[in-house]
C-alpha positions in Angstrom: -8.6 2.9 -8.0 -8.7 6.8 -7.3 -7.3 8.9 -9.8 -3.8 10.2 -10.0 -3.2 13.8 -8.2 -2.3 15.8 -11.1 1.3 16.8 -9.0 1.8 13.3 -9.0 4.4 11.6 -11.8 4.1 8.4 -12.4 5.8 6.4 -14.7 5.8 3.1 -13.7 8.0 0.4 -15.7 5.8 -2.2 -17.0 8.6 -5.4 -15.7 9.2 -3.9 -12.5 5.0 -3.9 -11.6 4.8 -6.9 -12.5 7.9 -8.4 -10.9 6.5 -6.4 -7.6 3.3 -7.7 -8.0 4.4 -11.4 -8.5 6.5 -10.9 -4.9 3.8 -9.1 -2.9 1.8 -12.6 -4.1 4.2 -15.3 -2.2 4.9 -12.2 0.0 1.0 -12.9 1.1 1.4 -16.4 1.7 4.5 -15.7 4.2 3.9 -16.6 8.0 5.2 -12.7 8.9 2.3 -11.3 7.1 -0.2 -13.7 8.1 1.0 -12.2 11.9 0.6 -8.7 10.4 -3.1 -9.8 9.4 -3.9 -11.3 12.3 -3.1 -8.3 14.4 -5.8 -6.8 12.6 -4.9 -3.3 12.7 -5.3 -0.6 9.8 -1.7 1.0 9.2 -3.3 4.7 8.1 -6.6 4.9 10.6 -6.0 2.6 13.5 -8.9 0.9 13.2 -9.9 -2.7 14.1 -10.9 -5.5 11.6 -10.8 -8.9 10.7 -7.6 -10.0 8.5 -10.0 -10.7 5.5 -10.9 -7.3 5.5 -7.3 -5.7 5.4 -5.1 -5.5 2.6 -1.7 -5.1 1.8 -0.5 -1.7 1.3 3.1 -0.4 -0.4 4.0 2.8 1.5 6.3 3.7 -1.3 4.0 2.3 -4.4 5.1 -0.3 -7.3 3.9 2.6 -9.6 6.1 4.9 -8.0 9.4 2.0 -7.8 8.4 0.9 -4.3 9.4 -2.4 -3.6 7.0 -5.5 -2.3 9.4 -6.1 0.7 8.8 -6.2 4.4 9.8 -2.4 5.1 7.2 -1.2 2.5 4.6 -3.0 2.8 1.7 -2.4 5.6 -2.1 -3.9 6.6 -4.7 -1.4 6.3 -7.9 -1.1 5.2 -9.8 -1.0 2.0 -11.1 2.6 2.5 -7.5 3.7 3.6 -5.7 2.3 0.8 -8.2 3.1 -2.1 -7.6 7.4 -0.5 -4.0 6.7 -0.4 -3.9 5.7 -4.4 -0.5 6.2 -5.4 0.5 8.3 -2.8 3.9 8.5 -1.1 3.6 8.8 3.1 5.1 12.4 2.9 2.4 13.3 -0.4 -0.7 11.7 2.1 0.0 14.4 4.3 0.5 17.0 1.2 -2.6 16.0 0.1 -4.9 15.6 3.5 -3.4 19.8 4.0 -5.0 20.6 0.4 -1.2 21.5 -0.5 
């Protein structure tokens, strides 16, 4: 995983990860996100792929509180989610300005 932006805080709490982590798991299994998957559709670039190359993405991180919940949680790819890191939506655009 990139490394953390040295403007970014993170203090994650060890029981909420891995209660988030535990729920993004049966969240996976669910019929909604199996739709998501098969739209095949990369939140962040747009780009087309096949579900098994999409993965689940917190727009508001575990590390950062986020929540593994429909509203937070989007398909995109690997290359997209491994530059997002433990960003926030409004940080990714921070970030992709050099602010």
């Amino acid at each position: 995983m990139r490394e953390a932006r040295s403007w970014v805080e993170t203090t994650a709490d060890d029981a909420h990860v891995r209660r988030e982590r535990a729920k993004a798991r049966a969240l996976r299994q669910s019929a909604w996100w199996k739709a998501q998957l098969a739209k095949g559709r990369c939140h962040y670039c747009g780009g087309s792929f096949p579900p098994a190359e999409l993965t689940m993405d917190h727009l508001v991180p575990v590390a950062r509180g986020g929540r593994s919940e429909r509203g937070n949680v989007v398909p995109c790819c690997r290359a997209c989610n491994a530059s997002k890191g433990c960003l926030t939506p409004a940080e990714q655009i921070l970030d992709s300005l050099g602010l």
